[in-house]
N, C-alpha and C positions, 0 to 999 in steps of 0.2 A: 853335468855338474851345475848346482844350483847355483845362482851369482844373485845379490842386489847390491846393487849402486845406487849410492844417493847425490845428488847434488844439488846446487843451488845456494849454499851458503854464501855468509859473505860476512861485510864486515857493513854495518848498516844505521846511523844514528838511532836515538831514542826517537819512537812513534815511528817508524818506518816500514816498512814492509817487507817482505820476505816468499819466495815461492819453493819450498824443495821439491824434488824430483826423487823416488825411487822404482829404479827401473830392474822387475824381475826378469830371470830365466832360467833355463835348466830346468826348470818344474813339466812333470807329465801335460800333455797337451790336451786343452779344458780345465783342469785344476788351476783355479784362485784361490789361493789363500789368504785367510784375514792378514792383517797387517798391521804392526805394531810400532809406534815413532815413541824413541825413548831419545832422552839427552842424556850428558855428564859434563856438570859444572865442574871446574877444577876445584880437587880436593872437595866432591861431595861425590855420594853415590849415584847409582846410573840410577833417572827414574822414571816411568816411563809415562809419555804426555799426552796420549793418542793411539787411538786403535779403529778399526775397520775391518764387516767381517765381507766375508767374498762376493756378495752382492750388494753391496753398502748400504742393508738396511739397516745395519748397525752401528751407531760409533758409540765413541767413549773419550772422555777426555779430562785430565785434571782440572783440580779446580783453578789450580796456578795459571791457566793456558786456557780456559773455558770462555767465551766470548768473544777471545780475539785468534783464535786459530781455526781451521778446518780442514779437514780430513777430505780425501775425494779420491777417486782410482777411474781409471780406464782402463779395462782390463782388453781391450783390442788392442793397447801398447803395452800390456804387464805394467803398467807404471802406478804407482799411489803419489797422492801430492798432498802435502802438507802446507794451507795456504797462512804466512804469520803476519798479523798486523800488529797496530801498535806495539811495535817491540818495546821491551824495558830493558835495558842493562842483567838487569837477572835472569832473565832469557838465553845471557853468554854460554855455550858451552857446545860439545859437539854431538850431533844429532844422529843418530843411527835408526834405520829401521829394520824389523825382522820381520821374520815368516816362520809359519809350525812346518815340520815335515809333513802332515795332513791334518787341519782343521780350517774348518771355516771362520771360525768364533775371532771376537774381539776382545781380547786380552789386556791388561797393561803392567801385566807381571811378566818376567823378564824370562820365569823359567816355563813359561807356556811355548817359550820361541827355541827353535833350534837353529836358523839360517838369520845370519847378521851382516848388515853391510860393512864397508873401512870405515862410517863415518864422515861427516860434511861439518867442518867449522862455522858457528854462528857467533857474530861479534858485533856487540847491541855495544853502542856508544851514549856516554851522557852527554 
């Protein structure tokens, strides 16, 4: 059974920092899959901020989050990490990452992903 788990949120003043964690499993053994870090601000749609494809020679990232975030995976712990700095207030929302049933690619469309985490609360303070 496939599981990701994210964590690391938290609740964190403006210019702060930030580290999530998502940690795969369930996946056939050898297979990494790209990996997709989306939020959802409340009352706006989920959008997706970051991607990673299975050997990280790929990312992607909006332009909203471009500069001050970074993508990165160890795939001897299944884990991807999404590193956030200068946080801003708009930032606030909850963070999920997913994975495709099989691809490698780095996506930041939401319907390229089939396996989703609960979700990790991020609360940027002014």
């Amino acid at each position: 059974q496939v599981q990701l788990v994210e964590s690391g949120g938290g609740l964190v003043q403006r210019g702060g920092s930030l580290t999530l964690s998502c940690a795969a499993s369930g996946f056939e053994h050898g297979y990494y899959p790209g990996i997709g870090w989306f939020r959802q601000a409340p009352g706006k749609k989920r959008e997706g901020i970051s991607c990673l494809s299975s050997t990280a020679n790929r990312t992607n990232y909006a332009d909203s989050v471009k500069g001050r975030f970074t993508v990165s995976r160890d795939n001897a712990k299944n884990t991807v990490y999404l590193q956030m700095n200068s946080l801003k207030p708009e930032d606030t929302g909850v963070y999920y990452c997913a994975a495709p049933y099989s691809d490698l690619g780095c996506y930041l469309v939401d319907y390229e992903y089939d396996y989703w985490g609960q979700g990790t609360q991020v609360t940027v303070s002014s």
